[in-house]
N, C-alpha and C positions, 0 to 999 in steps of 0.2 A: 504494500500500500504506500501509495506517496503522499504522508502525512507530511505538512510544513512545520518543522517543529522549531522550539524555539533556542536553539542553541548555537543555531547559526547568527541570528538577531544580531546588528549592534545596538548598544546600551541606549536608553533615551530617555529625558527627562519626561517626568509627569505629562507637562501641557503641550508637549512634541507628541507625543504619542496621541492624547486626547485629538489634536489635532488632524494627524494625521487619519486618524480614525473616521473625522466628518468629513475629509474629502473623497473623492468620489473620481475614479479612474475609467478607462473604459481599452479597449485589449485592441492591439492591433491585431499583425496575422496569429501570434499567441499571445493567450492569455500573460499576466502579470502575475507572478506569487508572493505571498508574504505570508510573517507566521501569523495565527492570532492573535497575541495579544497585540502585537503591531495595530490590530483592527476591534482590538476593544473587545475582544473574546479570550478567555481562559484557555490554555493548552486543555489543561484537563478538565476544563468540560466540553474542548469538541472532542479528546478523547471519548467523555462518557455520550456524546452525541451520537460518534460513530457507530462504539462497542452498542448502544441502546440500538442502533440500526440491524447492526448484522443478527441481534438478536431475535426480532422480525424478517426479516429476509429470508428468500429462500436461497439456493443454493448458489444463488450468482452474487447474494452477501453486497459488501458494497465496491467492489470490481468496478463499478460502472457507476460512482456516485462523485460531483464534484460540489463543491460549498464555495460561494461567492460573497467577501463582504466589503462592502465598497469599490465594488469594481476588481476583489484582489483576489485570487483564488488560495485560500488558504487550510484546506483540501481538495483531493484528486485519488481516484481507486488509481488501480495499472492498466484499466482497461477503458480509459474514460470518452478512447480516440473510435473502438468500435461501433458502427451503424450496426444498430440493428431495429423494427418496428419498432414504434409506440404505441399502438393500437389509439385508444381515444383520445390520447395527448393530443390524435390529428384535428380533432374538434377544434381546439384550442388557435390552431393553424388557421380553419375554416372560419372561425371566428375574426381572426386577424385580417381575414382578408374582405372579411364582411364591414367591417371597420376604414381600411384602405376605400372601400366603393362607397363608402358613406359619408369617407370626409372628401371625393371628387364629387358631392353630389348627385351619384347616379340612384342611388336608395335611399332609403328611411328604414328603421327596424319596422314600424309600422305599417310599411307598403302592403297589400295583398297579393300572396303566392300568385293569384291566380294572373295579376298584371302580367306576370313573366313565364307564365307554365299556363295558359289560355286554357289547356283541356282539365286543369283542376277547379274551375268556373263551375260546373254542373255539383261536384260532390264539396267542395270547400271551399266556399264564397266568401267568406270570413277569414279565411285561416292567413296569418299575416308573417311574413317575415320574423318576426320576433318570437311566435308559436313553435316554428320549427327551431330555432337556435334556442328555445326555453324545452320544450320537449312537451307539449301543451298544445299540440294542434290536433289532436284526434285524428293523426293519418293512419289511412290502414292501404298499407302496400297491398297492387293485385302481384304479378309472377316477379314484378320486381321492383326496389326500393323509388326506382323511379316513374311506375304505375299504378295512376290511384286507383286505390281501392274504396270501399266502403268506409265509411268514418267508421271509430273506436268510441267517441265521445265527444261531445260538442267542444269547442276551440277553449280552452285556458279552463273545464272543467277536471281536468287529471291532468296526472305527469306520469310521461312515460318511454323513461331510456330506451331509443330504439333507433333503427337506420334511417330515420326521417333525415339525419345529418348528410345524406348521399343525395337527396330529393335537394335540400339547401343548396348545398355543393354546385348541384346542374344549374339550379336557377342563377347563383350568383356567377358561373362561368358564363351563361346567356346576359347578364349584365353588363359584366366587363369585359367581356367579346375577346377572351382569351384564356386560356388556361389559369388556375389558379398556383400554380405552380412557379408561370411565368413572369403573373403579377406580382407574388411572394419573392420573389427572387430579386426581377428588376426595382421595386419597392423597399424592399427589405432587407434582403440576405447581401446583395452585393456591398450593402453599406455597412453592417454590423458584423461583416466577416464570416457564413453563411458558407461554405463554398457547394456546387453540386458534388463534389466528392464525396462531400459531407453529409449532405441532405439528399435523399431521393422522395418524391412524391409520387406513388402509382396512381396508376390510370383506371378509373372504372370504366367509360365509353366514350366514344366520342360523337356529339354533337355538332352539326355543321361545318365538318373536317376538324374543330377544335377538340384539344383530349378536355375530359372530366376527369378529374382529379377527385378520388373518394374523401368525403366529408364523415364519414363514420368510423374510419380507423381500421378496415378488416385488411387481411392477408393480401396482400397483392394492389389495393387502392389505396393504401394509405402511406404515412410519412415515413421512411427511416431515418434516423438521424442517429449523432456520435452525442454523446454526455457534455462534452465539451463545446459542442455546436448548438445543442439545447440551451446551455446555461447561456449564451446570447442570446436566445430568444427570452429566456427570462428576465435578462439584465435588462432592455429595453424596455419590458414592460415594468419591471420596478422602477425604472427612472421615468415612468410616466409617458412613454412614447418619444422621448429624446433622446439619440445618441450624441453624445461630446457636442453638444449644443448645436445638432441640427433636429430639427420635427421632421419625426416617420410618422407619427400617429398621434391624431388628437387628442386631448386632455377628455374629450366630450366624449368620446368612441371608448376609454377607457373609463373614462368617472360612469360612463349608462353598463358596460360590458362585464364590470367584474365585481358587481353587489351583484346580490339577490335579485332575481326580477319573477319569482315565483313567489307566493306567500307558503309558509310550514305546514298551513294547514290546506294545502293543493291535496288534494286525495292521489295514492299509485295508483295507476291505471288496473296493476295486479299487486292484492293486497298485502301479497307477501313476497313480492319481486324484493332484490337484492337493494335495488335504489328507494325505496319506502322512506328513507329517512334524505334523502335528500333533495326534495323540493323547495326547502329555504336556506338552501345550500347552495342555488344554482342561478347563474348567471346569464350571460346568452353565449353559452359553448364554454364556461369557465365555472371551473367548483370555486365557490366562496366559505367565506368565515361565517354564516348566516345561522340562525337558531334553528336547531335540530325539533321536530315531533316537541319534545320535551320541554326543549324552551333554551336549552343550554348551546354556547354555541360547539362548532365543528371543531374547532382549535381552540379552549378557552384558555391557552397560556399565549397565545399568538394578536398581535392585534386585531381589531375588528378589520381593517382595510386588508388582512392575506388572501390572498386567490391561488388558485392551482391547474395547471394542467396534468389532468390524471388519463391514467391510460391502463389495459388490463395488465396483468402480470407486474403490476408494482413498477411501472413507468411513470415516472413523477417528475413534473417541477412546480415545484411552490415557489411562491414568491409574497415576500414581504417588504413592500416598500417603506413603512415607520423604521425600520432598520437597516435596509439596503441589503438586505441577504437573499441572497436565493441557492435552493437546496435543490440537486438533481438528482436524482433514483433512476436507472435506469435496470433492466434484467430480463430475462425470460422465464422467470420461474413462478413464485407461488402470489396467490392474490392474495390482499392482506387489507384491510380498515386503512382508513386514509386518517382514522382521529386515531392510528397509532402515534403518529410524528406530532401528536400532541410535547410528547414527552421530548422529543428531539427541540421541536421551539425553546420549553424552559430552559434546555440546558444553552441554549445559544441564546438568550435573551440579552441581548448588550446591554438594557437599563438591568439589568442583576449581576454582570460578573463582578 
């Protein structure tokens, strides 16, 4: 494991270190390392961060996990540089790009699907852009994610994790008249250091010679990406849509995108499906900090403003902007509670070391 430890450190006064701590870096073609406490973090408690991680994990452990704070990476597993899926992290993706079309003005979260998918007009005349990126449009796929089927339930009356994220996907490639891939790239990754080496995006079909790029994260249409090329997608959005003081993405696209935009008490479409407890959890394409069923939130040692992109198999990047840290998980192995890395926040809390 390439832990940054602190014994290479030189010596620094109290308000040098404080200091350094509140400024904020950003990586060219590699990232920047430094140890913790350099950044206002305890060695041994990102030790106990880690060890609390592998202990969770399954058998790819944290191989593939990088720790971002202030711009510094001050962890990194040995495997941080492999691509491999992230299954729903791709939402996350799909999300961003829904953001990009909406600060050129070509959408509204509130548009109707049907404006841009004409043959969804007959069964879901309602169902708006915002239904599908919340999981609250009562779509019911016919042979495939992108033919409609029979509604499930009338628009914003349930929540229900499903490939409506592929149905999105088309509509917003029929918007911005080009691959979402292409737009991600030329918008985004070319500027925050992204490479396609790095990142691949699969193709679910293609529409009017254009590829469709999967919105729901499966085997073959969705994102692969390196740990180390994730944690840039995170860092921009902890910094608010700025990188080194240029705007990718609006303050407006992030402030609506990454709260809650379901209420807790949304009913699961299926009453004991796996996502039951997170309808005030969820964003448009992003897990948040939002009060659980119960009332408690999802992270209560993390601030209210964390968001996450989650994906199957323990694919993570959280992100916490009151701190400037973002935590990357990536693996192939076992699914696990996203309020495990409750415990992981405490121990990285920079108002407690």
């Amino acid at each position: 494991m390439s832990a940054i430890t602190s014994a290479t450190a030189p010596a620094q006064d109290t308000t040098a270190a404080v200091e350094k701590a509140q400024a904020v870096v950003f990586p060219n073609e590699s990232w920047q390392t430094a140890t913790p406490e350099s950044q206002g973090i305890k060695q041994a408690n990102l030790d106990k961060a880690i060890a609390e991680m592998k202990s969770f994990c399954g058998s790819n452990g944290v191989d593939e996990v990088v720790i971002v704070r202030n711009g510094y990476v001050i962890w990194s597993g040995p495997h941080a540089d492999r691509q491999r899926l992230v299954w729903s992290c791709t939402k996350s993706f799909l999300s961003m790009c829904l953001g990009l079309l909406w600060d050129d003005g070509k959408l509204q979260p509130s548009d109707l699907a049907c404006k841009y998918k004409p043959e969804m007009a007959e069964k879901y005349p309602t169902v708006t852009l915002e239904h599908l990126a919340t999981f609250t449009s009562g779509y019911g796929a016919d042979k495939t994610a992108l033919d409609p089927g029979d509604p499930l339930y009338q628009p914003g009356k349930a929540f229900q994790y499903s490939a409506q994220s592929d149905l999105l996907a088309s509509i917003l490639t029929t918007i911005g008249g080009r691959s979402l891939e292409d737009l991600f790239f030329d918008r985004i990754g070319k500027t925050i250091g992204i490479t396609r080496a790095q990142m691949d995006w699969g193709e679910l079909t293609e529409q009017h010679g254009i590829a469709v790029n999967g919105g729901a994260g499966y085997q073959g249409s969705g994102v692969r990406i390196t740990a180390s090329a994730l944690a840039r997608f995170g860092w921009l959005m902890c910094n608010n849509g700025d990188w080194n003081g240029k705007r990718l993405l609006s303050e407006k696209y992030i402030a609506y995108a990454t709260v809650p935009r379901t209420d807790k008490a949304t009913p699961p479409y299926e009453k004991d499906g796996w996502y039951k407890e997170l309808p005030g959890n969820y964003g448009l394409n992003w897990w948040t900090n939002g009060p659980r069923p119960s009332g408690t939130p999802h992270w209560p040692s993390a601030p209210a403003h964390t968001f996450a992109a989650q994906g199957n198999k323990n694919n993570n990047c959280l992100i916490v902007p009151d701190w400037k840290l973002v935590i990357v998980r990536m693996g192939g192995d076992d699914i696990v509670a996203m309020t495990l890395y409750d415990k992981v926040f405490a121990l990285l809390d920079p108002t407690k070391q």
